[in-house]
N, C-alpha and C positions, 0 to 999 in steps of 0.2 A: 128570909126573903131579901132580896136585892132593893126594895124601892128608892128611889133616887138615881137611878144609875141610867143615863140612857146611852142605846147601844144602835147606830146608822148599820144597813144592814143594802150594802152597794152591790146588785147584780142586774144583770139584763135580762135574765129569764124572773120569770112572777111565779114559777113554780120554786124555784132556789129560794126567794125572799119568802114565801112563803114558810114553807120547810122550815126554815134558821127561824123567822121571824115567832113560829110558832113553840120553837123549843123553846126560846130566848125568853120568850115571853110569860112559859110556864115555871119559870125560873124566878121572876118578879121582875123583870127586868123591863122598863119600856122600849119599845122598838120603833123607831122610824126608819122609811125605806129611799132608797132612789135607783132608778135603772140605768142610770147613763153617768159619765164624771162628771159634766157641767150643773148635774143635778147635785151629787154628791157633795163638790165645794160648796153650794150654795148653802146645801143644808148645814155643814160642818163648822160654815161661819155665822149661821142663825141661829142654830138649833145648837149646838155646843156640846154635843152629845160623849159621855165618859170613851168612849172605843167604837171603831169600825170597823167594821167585815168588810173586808175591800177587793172584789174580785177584779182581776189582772185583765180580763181580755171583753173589755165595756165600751160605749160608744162614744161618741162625741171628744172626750179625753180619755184615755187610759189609765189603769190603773197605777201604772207605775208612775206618771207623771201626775196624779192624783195625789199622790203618793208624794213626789220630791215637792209638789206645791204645798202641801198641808204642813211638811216638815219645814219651810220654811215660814211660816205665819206662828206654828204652835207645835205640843209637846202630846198631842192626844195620840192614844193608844191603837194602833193600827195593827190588825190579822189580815194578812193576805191572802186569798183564794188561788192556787195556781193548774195550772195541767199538770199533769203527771208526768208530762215526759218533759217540762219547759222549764230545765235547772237553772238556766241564764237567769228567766224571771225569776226565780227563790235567790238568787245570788246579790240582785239587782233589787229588790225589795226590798232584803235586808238592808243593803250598802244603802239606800235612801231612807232608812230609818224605821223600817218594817219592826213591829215589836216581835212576829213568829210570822209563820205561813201553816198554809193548812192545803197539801193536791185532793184535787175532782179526781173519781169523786170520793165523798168524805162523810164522816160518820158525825151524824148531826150533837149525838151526843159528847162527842171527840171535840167538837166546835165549841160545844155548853162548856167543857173542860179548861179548854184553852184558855176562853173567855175567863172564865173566872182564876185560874192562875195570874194571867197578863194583868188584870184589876187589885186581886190579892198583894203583888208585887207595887202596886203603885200605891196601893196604902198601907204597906210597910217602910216606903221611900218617904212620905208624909211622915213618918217617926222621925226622921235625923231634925228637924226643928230643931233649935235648940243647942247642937253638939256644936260643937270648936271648930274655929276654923282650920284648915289645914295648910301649909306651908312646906313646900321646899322649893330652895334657890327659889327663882320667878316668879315660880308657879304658886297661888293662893287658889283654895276650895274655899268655899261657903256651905254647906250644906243644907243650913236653916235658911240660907234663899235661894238654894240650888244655883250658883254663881258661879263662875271660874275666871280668873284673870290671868296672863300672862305679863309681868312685867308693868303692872298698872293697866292696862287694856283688855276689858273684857270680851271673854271668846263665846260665841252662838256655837253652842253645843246641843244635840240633841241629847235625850235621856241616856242613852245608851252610852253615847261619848261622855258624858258627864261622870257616868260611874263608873267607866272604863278609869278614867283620869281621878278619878276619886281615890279608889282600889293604892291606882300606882305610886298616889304622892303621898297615901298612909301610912307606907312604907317604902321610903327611897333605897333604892341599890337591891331589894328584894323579888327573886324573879317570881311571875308569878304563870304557871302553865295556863294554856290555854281551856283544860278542864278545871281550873283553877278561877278561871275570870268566866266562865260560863256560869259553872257554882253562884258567883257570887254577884254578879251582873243579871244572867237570866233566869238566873233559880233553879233548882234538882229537877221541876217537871217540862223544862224546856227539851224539845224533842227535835228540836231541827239540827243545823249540820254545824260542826265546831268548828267550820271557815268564817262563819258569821263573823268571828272575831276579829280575823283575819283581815275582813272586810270593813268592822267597824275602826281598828285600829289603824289601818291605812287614810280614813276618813281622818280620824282625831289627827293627822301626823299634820296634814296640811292643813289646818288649824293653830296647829301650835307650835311647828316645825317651820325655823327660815328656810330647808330646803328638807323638804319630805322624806329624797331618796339619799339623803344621809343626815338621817335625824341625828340631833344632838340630845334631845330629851326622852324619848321613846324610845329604848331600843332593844332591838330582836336578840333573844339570846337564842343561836339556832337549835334547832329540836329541840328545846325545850316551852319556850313561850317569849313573855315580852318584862321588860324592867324601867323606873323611872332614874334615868343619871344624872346627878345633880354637880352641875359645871363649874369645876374651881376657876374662879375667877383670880 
């Protein structure tokens, strides 16, 4: 069983919370719910709940800006709900730090799945404790406090960016494909679209990058994927 794990469970309709609320829960999981975004924040900074279910189209705040507010305060686990036909939002989710998405409508047991992957992953990440720190040129990992600096100055990195940047500086000048950093970032049962990447690595650029659209540390090797370049000084 799951005990200890609670999981916010954000929609508007009380039939949808319901539904998830009940799978989730037969699962071991505790569930708490809110219908609206102003509910949501509230609960996410009280209640501190392991991962959210976070449907895209709520009231008061939406999800998406539910979404880029929460990535900025903390690092919790975010599944996003979307329409089926609203790729914008899957794109837009991601790029704000969405850990997967799941389109309406959706197979509850498919949600159960998700959920326990995206958690599974975060307490394999609590393994790197411990391990060395990492270096080139600049750029320093921490792993065991999940850290990264740039040149003495520490970068706010989401999870995602972090192990993006993790990946590239364990092995400088090595490229590594974009089914390559999905691997090894979102794990084998990650089922969303391999732009995600695309999308997360544009994030990290302007982070770590003096000018994004001609990085000097990140850089594209075309159709193939992306590599860390470390700058003769």
């Amino acid at each position: 069983m799951n005990s200890g794990k609670k999981i916010l469970v954000v929609d508007d309709e009380a039939s949808v919370r319901k539904l998830v609320g009940s799978y989730l829960g037969r699962e071991g999981y505790e569930v708490i719910e809110a219908a609206d975004g102003a509910q949501a924040l509230k609960l996410a900074r009280t209640q501190h709940p392991n991962l959210i279910v976070l449907d895209v189209m709520i009231p008061e705040v939406d999800g998406l800006e539910v979404c880029r507010i929460l990535r900025s305060e903390s690092n919790v686990f975010v599944l996003m709900l979307t329409a089926r036909s609203e790729e914008t939002d899957k794109l837009l989710g991601l790029g704000l730090g969405a850990d997967d998405y799941l389109t309406k409508p959706f197979s509850p047991r498919e949600l159960v799945a998700r959920v326990k992957a995206i958690l599974r992953r975060g307490q394999e990440k609590d393994t790197v404790a411990g391990k060395d720190v990492l270096r080139a040129g600049d750029l320093e990992i921490d792993p065991g406090r999940y850290e990264a600096t740039l040149a003495g100055r520490k970068l706010e990195l989401t999870t995602r960016e972090f192990e993006i940047l993790r990946q590239l500086v364990s092995r400088p000048g090595m490229v590594f494909t974009r089914e390559k950093l999905l691997e090894l970032v979102w794990g084998y049962d990650f089922y969303g679209d391999p732009r995600v990447v695309d999308v997360h690595v544009a994030k990290l650029r302007k982070k770590v990058e003096d000018d994004p659209g001609d990085p000097k540390h990140i850089k594209t090797v075309r159709g193939v994927g992306y590599k860390l370049e470390i700058a003769n000084n």
